[in-house]
C-alpha positions in Angstrom: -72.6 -29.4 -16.8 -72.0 -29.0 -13.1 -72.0 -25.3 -12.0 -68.4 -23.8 -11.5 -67.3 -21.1 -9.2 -67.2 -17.9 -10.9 -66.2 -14.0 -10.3 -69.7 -13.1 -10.1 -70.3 -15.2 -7.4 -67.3 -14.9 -5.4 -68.2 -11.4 -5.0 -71.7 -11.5 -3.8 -70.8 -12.5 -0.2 -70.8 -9.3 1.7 -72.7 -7.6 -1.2 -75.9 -7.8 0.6 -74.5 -5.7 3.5 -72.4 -3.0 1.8 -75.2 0.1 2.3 -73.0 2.8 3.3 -73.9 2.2 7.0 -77.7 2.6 6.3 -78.9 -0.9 8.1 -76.3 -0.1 10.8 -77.8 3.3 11.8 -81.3 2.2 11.8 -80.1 -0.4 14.4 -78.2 2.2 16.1 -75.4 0.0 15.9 -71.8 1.2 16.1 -68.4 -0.5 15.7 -64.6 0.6 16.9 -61.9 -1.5 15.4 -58.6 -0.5 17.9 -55.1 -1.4 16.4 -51.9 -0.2 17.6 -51.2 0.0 14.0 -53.8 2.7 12.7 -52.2 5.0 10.7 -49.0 3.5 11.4 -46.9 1.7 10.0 -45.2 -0.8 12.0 -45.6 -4.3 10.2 -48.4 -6.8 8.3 -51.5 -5.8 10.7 -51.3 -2.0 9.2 -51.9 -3.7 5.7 -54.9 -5.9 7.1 -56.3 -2.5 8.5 -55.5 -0.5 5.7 -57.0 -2.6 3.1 -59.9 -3.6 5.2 -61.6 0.1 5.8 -62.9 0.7 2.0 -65.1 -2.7 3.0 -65.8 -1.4 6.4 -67.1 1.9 5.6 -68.9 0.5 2.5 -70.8 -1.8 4.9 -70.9 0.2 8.1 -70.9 4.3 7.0 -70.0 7.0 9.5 -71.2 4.0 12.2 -67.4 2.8 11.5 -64.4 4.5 13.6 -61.0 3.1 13.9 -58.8 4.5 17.0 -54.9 4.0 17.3 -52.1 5.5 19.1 -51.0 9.3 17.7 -47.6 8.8 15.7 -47.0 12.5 13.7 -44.6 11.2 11.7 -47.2 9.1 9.8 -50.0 10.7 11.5 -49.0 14.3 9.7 -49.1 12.3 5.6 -52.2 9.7 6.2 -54.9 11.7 8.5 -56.9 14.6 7.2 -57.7 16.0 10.8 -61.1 17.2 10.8 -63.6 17.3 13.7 -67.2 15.0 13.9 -70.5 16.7 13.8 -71.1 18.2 17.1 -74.4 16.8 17.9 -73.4 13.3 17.6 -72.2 11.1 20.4 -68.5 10.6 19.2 -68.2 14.5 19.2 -69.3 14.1 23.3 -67.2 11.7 23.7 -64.7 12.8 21.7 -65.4 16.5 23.9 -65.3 14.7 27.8 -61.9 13.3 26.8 -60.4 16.9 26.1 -62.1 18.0 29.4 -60.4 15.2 31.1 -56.7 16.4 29.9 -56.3 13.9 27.2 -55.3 15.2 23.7 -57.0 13.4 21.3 -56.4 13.7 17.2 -60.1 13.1 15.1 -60.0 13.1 11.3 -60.0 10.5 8.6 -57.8 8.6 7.2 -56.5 8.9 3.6 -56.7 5.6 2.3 -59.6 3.7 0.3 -62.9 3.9 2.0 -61.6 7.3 4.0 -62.9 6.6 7.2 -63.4 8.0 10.7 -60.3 8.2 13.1 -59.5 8.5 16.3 -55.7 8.7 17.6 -54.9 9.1 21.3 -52.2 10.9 22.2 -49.9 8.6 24.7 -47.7 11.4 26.1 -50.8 13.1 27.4 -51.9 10.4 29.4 -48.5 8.9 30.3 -48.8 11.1 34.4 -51.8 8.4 34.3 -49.8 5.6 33.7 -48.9 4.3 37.3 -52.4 4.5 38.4 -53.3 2.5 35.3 -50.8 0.0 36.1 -51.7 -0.4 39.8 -55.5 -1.0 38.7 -54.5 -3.9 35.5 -52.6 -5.5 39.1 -55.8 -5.2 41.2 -58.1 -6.6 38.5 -55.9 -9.4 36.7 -52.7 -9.3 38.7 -50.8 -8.8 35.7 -47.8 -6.7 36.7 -45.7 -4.4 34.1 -42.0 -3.5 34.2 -41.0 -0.3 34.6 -38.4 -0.3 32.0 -40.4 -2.2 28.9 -41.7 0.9 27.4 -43.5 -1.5 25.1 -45.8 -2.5 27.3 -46.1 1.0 28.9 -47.6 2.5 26.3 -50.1 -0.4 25.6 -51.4 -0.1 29.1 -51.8 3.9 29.2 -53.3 3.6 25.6 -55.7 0.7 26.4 -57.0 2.4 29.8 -57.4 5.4 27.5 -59.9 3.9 25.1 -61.7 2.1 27.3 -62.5 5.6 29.1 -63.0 6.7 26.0 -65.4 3.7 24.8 -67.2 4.4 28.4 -67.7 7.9 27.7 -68.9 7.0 24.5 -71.5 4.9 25.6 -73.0 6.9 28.1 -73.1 9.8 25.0 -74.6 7.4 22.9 -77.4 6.0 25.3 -78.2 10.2 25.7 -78.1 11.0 22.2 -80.6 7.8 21.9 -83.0 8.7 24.3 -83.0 12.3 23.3 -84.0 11.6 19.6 -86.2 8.6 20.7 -84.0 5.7 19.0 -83.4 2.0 20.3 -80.8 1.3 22.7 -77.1 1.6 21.0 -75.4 -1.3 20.3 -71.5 -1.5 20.3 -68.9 -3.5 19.4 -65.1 -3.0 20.0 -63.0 -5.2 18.1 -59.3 -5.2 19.2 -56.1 -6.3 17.5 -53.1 -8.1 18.8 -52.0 -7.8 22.5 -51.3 -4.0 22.3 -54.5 -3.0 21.9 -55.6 -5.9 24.0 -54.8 -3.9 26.9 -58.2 -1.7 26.5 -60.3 -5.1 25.9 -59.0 -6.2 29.9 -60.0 -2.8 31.1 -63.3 -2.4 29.7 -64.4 -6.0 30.9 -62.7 -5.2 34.9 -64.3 -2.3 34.5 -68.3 -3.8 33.4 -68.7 -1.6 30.6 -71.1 -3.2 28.9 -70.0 -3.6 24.9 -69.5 -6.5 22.9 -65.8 -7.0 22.8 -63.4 -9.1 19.8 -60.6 -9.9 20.1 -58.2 -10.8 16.8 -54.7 -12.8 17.2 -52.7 -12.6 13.8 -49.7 -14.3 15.3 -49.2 -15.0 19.3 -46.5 -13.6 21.1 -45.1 -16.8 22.3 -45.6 -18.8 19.3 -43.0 -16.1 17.0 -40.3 -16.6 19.7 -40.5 -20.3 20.2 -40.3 -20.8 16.1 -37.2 -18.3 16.2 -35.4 -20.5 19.0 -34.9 -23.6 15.9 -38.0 -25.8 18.0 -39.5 -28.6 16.4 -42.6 -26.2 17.1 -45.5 -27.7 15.6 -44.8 -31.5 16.5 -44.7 -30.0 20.8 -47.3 -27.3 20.7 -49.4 -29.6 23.2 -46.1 -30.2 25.2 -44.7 -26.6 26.1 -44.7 -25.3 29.7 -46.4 -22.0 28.1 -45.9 -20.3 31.4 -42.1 -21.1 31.8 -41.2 -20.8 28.6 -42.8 -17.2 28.4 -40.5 -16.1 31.7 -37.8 -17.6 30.2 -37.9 -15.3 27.1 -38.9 -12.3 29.8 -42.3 -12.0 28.1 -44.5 -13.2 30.6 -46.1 -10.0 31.2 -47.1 -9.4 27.6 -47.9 -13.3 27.4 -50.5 -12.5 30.4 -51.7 -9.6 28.7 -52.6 -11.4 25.6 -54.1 -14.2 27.4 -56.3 -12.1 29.4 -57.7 -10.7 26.7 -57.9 -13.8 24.9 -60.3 -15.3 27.6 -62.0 -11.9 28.6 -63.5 -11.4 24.8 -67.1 -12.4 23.9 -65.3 -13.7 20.4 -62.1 -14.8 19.6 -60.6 -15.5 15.9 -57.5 -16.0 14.4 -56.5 -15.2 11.0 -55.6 -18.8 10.1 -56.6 -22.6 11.2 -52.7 -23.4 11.8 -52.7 -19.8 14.0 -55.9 -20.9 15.6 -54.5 -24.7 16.3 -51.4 -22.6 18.1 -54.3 -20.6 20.2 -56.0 -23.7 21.4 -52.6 -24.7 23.1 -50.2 -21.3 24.3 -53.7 -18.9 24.9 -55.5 -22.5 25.9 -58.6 -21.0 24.0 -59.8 -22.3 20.7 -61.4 -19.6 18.6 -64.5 -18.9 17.8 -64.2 -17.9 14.0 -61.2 -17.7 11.6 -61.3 -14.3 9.8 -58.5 -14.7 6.7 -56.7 -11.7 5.6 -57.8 -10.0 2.3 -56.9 -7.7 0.0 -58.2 -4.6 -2.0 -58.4 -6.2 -5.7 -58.6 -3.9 -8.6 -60.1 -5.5 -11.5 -58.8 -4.6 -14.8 -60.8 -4.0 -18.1 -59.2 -6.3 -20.2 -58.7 -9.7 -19.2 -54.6 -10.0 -20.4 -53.7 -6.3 -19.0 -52.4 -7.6 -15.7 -49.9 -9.5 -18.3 -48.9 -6.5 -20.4 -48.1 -5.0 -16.6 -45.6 -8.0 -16.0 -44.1 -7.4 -19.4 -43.6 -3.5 -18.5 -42.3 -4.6 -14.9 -39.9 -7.1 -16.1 -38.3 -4.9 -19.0 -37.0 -2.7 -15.8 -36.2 -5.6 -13.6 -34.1 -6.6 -17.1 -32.0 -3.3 -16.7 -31.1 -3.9 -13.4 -29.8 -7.1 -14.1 -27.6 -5.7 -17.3 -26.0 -3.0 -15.0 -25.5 -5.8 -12.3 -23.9 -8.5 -14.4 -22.0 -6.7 -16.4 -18.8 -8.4 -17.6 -20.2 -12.0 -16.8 -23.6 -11.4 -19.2 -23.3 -14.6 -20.7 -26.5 -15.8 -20.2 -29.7 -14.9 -22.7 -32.2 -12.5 -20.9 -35.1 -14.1 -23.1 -34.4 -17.4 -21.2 -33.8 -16.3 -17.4 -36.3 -16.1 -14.8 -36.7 -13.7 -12.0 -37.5 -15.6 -8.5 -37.9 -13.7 -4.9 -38.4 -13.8 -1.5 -38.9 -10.7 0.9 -40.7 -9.7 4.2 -39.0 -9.5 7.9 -35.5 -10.2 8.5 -36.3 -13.8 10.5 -33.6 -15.8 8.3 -36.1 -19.3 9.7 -39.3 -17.8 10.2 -39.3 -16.3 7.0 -37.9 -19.5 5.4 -35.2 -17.9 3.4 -32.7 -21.0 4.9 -34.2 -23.4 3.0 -34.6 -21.4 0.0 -30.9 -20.6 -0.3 -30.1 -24.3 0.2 -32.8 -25.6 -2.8 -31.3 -22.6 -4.7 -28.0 -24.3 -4.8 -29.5 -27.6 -5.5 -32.0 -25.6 -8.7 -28.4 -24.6 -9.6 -26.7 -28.0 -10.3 -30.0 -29.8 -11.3 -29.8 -26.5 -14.4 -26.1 -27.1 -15.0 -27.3 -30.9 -15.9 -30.7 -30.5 -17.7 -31.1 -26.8 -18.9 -28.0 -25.1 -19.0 -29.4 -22.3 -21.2 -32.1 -21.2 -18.5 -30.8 -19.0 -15.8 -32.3 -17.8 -13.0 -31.8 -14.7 -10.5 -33.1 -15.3 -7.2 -33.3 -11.9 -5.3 -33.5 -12.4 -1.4 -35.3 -8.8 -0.2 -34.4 -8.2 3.5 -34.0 -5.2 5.6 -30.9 -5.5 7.4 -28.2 -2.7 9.1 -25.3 -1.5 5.8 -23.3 1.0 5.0 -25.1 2.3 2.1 -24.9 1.4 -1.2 -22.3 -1.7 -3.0 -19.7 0.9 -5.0 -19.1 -2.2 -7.7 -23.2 -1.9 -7.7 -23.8 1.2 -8.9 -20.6 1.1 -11.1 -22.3 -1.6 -13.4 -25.1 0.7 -13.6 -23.0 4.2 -14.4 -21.1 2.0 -17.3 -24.3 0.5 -18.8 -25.7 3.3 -18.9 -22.8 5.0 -20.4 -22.6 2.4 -22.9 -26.7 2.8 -24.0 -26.6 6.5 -24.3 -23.4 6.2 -26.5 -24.9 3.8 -28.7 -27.9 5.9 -28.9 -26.2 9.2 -29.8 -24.3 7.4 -32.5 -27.2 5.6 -33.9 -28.8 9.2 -34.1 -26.0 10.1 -36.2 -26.1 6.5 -38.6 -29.3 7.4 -39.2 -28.9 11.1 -40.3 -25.5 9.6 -42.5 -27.9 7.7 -44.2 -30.6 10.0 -45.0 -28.3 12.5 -46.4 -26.6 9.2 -48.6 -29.9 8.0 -49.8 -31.5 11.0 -50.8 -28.3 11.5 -53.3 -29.6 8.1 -54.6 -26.5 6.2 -53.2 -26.7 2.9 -51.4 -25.1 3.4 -47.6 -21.4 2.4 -47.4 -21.0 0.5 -43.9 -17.0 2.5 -44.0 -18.7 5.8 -44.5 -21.7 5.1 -42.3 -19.8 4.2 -39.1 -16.9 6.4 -38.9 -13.8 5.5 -36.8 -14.6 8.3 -34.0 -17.8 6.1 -33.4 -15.5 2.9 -33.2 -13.2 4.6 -30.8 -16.2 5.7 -28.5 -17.8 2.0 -28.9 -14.6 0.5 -28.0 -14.1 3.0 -25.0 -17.5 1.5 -23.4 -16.7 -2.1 -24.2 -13.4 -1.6 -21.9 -14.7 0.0 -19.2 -17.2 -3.0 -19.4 -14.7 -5.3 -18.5 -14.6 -7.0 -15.0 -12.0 -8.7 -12.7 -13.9 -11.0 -10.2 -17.4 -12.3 -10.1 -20.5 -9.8 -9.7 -21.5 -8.5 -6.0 -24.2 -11.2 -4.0 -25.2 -8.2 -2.4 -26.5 -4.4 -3.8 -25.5 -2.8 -0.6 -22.4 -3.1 1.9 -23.8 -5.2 5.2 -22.9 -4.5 8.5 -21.0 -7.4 9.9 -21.4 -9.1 7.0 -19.6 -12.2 8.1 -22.3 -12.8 10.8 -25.1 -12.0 8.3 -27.7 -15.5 7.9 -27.9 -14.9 4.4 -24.7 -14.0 3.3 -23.1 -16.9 5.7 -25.9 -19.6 4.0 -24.8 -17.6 0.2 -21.2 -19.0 1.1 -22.0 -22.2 2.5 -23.7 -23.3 -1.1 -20.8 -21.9 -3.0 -23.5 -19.5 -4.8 -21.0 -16.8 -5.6 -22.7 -15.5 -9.3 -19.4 -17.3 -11.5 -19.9 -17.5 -15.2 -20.8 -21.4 -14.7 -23.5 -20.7 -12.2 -27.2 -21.0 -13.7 -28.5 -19.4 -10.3 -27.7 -16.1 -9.7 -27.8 -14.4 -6.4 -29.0 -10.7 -5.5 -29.2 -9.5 -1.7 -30.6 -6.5 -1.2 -31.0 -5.7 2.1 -33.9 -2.5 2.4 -37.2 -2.1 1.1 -37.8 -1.3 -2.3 -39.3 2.3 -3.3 -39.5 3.4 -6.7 -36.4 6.3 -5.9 -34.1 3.1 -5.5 -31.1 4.4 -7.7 -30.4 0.5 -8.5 -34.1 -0.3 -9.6 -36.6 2.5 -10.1 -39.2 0.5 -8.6 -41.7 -0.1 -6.0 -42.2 -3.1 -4.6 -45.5 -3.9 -6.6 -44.2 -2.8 -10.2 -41.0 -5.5 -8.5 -43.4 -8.5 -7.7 -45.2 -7.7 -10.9 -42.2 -8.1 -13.2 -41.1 -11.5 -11.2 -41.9 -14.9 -12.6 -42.0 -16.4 -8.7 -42.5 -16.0 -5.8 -40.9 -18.0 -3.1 -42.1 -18.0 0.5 -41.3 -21.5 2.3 -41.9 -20.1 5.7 -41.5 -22.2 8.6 -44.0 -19.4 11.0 -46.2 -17.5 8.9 -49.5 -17.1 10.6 -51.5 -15.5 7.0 -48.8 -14.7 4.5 -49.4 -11.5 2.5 -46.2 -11.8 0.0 -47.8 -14.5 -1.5 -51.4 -13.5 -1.2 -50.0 -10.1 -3.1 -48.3 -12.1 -6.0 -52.0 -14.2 -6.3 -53.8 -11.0 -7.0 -51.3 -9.4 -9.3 -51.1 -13.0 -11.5 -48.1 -14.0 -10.4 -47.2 -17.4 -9.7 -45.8 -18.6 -5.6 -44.5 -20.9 -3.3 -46.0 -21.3 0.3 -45.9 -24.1 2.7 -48.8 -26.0 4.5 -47.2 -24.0 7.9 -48.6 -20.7 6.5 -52.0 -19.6 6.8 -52.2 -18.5 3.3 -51.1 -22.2 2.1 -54.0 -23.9 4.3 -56.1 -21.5 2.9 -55.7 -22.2 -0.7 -55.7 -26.4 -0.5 -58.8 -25.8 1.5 -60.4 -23.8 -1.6 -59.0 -25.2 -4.9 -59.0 -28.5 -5.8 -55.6 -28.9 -7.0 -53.7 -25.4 -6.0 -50.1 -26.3 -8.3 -52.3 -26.2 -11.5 -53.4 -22.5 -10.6 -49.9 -21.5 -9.8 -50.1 -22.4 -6.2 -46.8 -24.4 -5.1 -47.5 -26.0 -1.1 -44.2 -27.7 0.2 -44.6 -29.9 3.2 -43.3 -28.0 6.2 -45.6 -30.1 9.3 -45.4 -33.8 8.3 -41.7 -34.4 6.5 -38.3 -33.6 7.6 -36.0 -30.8 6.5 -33.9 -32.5 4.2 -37.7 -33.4 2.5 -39.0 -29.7 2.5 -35.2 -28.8 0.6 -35.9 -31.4 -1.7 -39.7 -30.8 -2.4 -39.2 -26.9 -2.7 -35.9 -27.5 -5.5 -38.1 -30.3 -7.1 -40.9 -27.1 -7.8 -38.3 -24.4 -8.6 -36.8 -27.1 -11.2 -40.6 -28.0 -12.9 -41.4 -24.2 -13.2 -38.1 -23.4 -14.7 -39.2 -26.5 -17.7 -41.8 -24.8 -18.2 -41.7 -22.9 -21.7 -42.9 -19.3 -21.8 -46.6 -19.9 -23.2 -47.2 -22.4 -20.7 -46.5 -19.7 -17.7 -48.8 -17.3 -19.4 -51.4 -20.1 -18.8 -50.2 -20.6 -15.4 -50.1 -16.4 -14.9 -54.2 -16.5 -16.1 -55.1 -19.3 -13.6 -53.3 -17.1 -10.6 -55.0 -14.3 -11.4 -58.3 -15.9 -11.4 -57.8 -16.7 -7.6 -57.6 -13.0 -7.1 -61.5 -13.0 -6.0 -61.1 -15.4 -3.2 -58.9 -13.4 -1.5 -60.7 -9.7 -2.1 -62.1 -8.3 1.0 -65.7 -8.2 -0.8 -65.6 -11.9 -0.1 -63.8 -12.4 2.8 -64.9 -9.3 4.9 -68.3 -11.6 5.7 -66.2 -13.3 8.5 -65.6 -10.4 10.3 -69.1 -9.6 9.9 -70.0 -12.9 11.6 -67.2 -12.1 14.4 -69.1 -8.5 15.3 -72.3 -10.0 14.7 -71.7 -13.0 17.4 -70.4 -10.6 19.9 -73.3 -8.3 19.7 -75.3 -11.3 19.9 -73.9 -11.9 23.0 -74.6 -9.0 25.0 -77.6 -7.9 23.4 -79.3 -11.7 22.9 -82.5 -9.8 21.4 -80.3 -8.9 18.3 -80.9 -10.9 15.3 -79.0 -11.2 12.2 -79.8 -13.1 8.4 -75.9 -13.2 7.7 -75.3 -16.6 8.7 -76.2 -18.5 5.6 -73.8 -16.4 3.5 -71.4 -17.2 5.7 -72.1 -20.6 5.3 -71.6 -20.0 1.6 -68.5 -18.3 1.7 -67.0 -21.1 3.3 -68.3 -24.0 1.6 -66.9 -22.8 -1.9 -64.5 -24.6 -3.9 -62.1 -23.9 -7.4 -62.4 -26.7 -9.3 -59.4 -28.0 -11.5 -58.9 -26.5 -14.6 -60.6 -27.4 -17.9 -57.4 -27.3 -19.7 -55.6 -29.4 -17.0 -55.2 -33.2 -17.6 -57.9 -35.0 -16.4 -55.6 -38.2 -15.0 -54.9 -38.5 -11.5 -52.6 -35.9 -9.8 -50.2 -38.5 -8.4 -49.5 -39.7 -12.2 -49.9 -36.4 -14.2 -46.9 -34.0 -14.9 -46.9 -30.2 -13.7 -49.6 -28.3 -14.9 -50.0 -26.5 -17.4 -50.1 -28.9 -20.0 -47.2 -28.8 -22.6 -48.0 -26.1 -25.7 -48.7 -27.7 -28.8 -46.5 -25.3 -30.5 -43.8 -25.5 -27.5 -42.4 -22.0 -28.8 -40.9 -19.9 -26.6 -41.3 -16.7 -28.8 -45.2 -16.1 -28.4 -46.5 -12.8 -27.6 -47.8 -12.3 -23.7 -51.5 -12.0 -24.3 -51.6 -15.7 -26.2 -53.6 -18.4 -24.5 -54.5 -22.0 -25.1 -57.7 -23.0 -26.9 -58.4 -24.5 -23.9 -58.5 -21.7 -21.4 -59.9 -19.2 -23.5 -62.8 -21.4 -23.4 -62.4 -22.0 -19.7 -62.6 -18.0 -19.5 -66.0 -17.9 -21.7 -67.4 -20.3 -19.7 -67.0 -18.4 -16.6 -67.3 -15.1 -17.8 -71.1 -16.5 -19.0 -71.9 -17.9 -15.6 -72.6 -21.5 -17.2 
């Protein structure tokens, strides 16, 4: 039997390097990883961070720092401040800066992995600022507007670490000397255009460290995809330099360019972000480093379903307050779909999704008009707090629930008393008419004129609002006839939501879908997060996540893994393709998506940052290699390994050929809709033992 791909061995790829820094201090080798996003949180490159450190600092020790820009909003709940041993080089470095007049914040931060921080403080340096400016002209001729404060405080904080970086190489190379070490080795690896900044000056300025530099989406790329281009068919064709002026971004475009081209190694996060490098930064990178996750495995193998179960029993209440008056559909039979992330109505893909929503809706009036489902679109937009007929459904059902319980209380004492006289319960005595009057009472108030709210929350110029304007447009207006119900809710979710009670996890969790047809998506964490917690997405081959997974797993659909065509069909196609999936997921009976729920969760490995951390490894490791060409390395044929890997199709799946097989998985023998959550097919359980014994 031909070997399969396995936990066990997904997991042994950066294994052999996680020593607590141990191999890293014995080569005197030290790495800063410089993010404008630190310890603050500004959008997806703070999760990338964030999750990343516990891998970091398992693999490189105290040898690890990460330096940022000092925010005290978030700076004040997520850094333990805390000062470095004073006879270590970051403490002189760390020392000269404070002689110098900069304020600079040291500590660690309080996530997995707690490791080292540094966080400049940009007001302290700002009388710096013009000089700073006047020398990025004299070195690159990049020039900086006085009034983008953007960009301002990128260049004071970049010219600030790469002092910094400078001071701490001259500290190191002392501290070397002094206790009779090899010469230090550094690498600074820098993050988006921001941080770029500090990558041009320490390269003008010779300092002599290996440098990285990471794109996760490029500056020029985000606003031609927001300006409705056919972007991906003319990436070879754009004037980059015109069209950059003509969105009044050219400085920043320079910026990320320069640093770009300066860096020893360049990666992207993805092969479609890297093919949009080769042709707006005109550089083709040197390594693709995929974003990863933290991935808690649980004990038992069906607990991440019992979690769903828990998570959807809440997402159920919200959908009784919410529909009150028009619940006329079965909550056994509906399915919970959703989208979320930025506000970019195209970007984000949430046009087509609203448009194959209303098409999911008539193909379920025709073929399955007792499934419903209730697609919830989760976008920060500007409202005027809450939707009052929002939280009325909520104050009435929940009126009606603790009524019912007080006066089931009451049944139940009635009947005690009765029995223990040795009298069978009369249903007259046992319900008296004060309990009729009080059930009535809530069955009134329950009553509705109109349909139930699109939207939780009053928006702001709510005619002009993408969503709502595409919710009217498709007639998707939650009527009793509709199959496909609509729910807006325009801010994040946190688990002191008055509507929900939940965070976004516990949310995605209790979903059945996830739907993320995004037309710019450079990696894709919303549906990387639903992977790991076992919950089935959609993705398109325009997202990095998407080109990802059909480069790993043989057949991605039959492990819950939907890819619509974004790059080599039309619109109308995409529409057609992504309500064609919504509509085979919603046929499918509840036993068959616990299948499909097990085969997601199994991907959870490839996308843990014990496995995908080894390209970053390679990243640092090429750089250093670079400056310091005696440096040698054994990580490349793990590397190699890492990418070579492949998920097989599943045992259970039919074995015909894709193009004539229906949607996996494959139809339950018993077909009943009524089977607990932990049941699995013969099939897969023996598809688990098999991997679980490592063939």
């Amino acid at each position: 039997m031909s070997r399969r791909f396995s936990r066990a061995e997904s997991s042994s790829d950066l294994l052999a390097f996680l020593d607590r820094g141990h191999s890293a201090n014995t080569e005197n080798r030290w790495t800063f990883e410089i993010a404008w996003e630190v310890a603050n949180k500004v959008g997806g490159i703070y999760t990338v961070i964030r999750s990343k450190a516990f891998v970091s600092t398992e693999e490189l020790g105290d040898q690890y720092c990460l330096i940022g820009p000092y925010k005290e909003a978030s700076a004040r709940t997520e850094v333990e401040a805390c000062e470095f041993p004073n006879n270590g080089p970051l403490y002189g470095a760390v020392s000269a800066m404070r002689n110098q007049g900069y304020k600079v914040h040291c500590g660690r931060w309080l996530v997995d992995g707690n490791p080292q921080i540094i966080l400049f403080d940009i007001g302290s340096a700002a009388w710096k600022m013009d000089g700073y400016k006047q020398e990025l002209w004299e070195s690159s001729n990049v020039g900086i507007p006085h009034l983008d404060v953007e960009s301002n405080d990128a260049v004071i904080l970049g010219y600030t670490i790469a002092t910094f970086i400078a001071e701490f190489k001259r500290c190191a190379e002392q501290y070397s000397h002094d206790n009779e070490y090899g010469p230090p080795r550094i690498v600074a690896h820098f993050h988006e255009w921001q941080a770029g900044v500090g990558l041009i000056a320490l390269r003008t300025r010779h300092v002599d460290v290996a440098t990285v530099f990471t794109t996760h989406a490029t500056l020029l790329g985000r606003y031609l995809c927001a300006g409705n281009t056919d972007f991906y068919n003319n990436l070879d064709k754009f004037p980059v330099d015109e069209e950059a002026g003509k969105r009044q971004i050219y400085h920043r475009y320079c910026l990320e360019r320069a640093a770009t081209h300066l860096c020893h190694v360049f990666t992207t996060v993805s092969e479609i972000t890297g093919y949009e490098s080769e042709h707006l930064l005109k550089r083709k990178p040197d390594i693709i480093t995929p974003n990863g996750l933290n991935v808690k495995k649980f004990s038992a193998i069906h607990e991440f379903q019992n979690l769903h179960a828990m998570a959807k029993e809440k997402i159920h209440e919200f959908t009784r307050g919410h529909f009150y008056g028009h619940f006329n559909f079965d909550l056994e039979k509906t399915l919970y779909m959703f989208i979320a992330g930025r506000y970019e109505f195209s970007n984000k893909g949430a046009d087509i999704f609203i448009e194959s929503l209303a098409r999911l809706n008539h193909l379920l009036k025709s073929n399955n008009p007792d499934v419903t489902v209730v697609a919830f679109l989760i976008f920060p937009a500007k409202t005027n707090n809450f939707n009052v007929e929002s939280l009325r459904g909520h104050a009435v059902t929940k009126q009606l629930r603790e009524t019912l319980n007080n006066i089931q209380q009451q049944v139940g004492k009635r009947m005690y008393d009765t029995c223990l006289k040795g009298h069978l319960p009369d249903g007259n005595e046992i319900l008296t008419k004060e309990d009729m009057v009080k059930i009535k009472r809530c069955l009134y108030a329950l009553q509705r004129d109109g349909n139930p709210p699109v939207t939780t929350h009053n928006v702001v110029d709510d005619w002009n609002d993408p969503v709502l304007e595409s919710v009217r447009r498709c007639h998707l207006f939650n009527t009793k006839y509709d199959r496909v119900k609509i729910v807006f809710h325009p801010e994040f979710l946190n688990s002191t939501n008055p509507l929900f009670g939940l965070d976004y996890e516990e949310f995605v969790r209790g979903c059945h879908l996830g739907v993320f047809p995004s037309y710019y998506e450079p990696w894709g964490y919303t549906p990387a997060e639903c992977t790991v917690m076992g919950i089935p997405s959609v993705t398109t081959n325009l997202s990095g996540f998407g080109c990802f997974m059909q480069e790993h797993i043989a057949d991605p659909k039959s492990y819950g893994i939907y890819i619509v065509d974004r790059r080599h069909v039309g619109l109308e196609e995409s529409v057609q393709q992504l309500s064609k999936f919504m509509f085979e997921f919603c046929k499918l009976n509840r036993r068959q998506r616990i299948i499909q729920r097990n085969r997601t969760e199994r991907l959870s490995d490839l996308l843990d940052w014990r496995n995908l951390g080894i390209y970053y490894r390679q990243a640092r490791i090429k750089a250093l290699q670079t400056v310091y060409p005696d440096y040698v390395d054994e990580s490349e044929s793990y590397l190699k390994r890492a990418a070579d890997f492949n998920y097989p199709r599943p045992v259970s799946a039919p074995p015909s050929p894709s193009s004539s097989r229906h949607t996996t998985p494959a139809p339950s023998l018993h077909g009943s809709d009524d089977e607990q959550d932990s049941v699995d097919s013969e099939e897969e359980l023996e598809e688990l033992k098999k991997a679980n014994s490592h063939d």
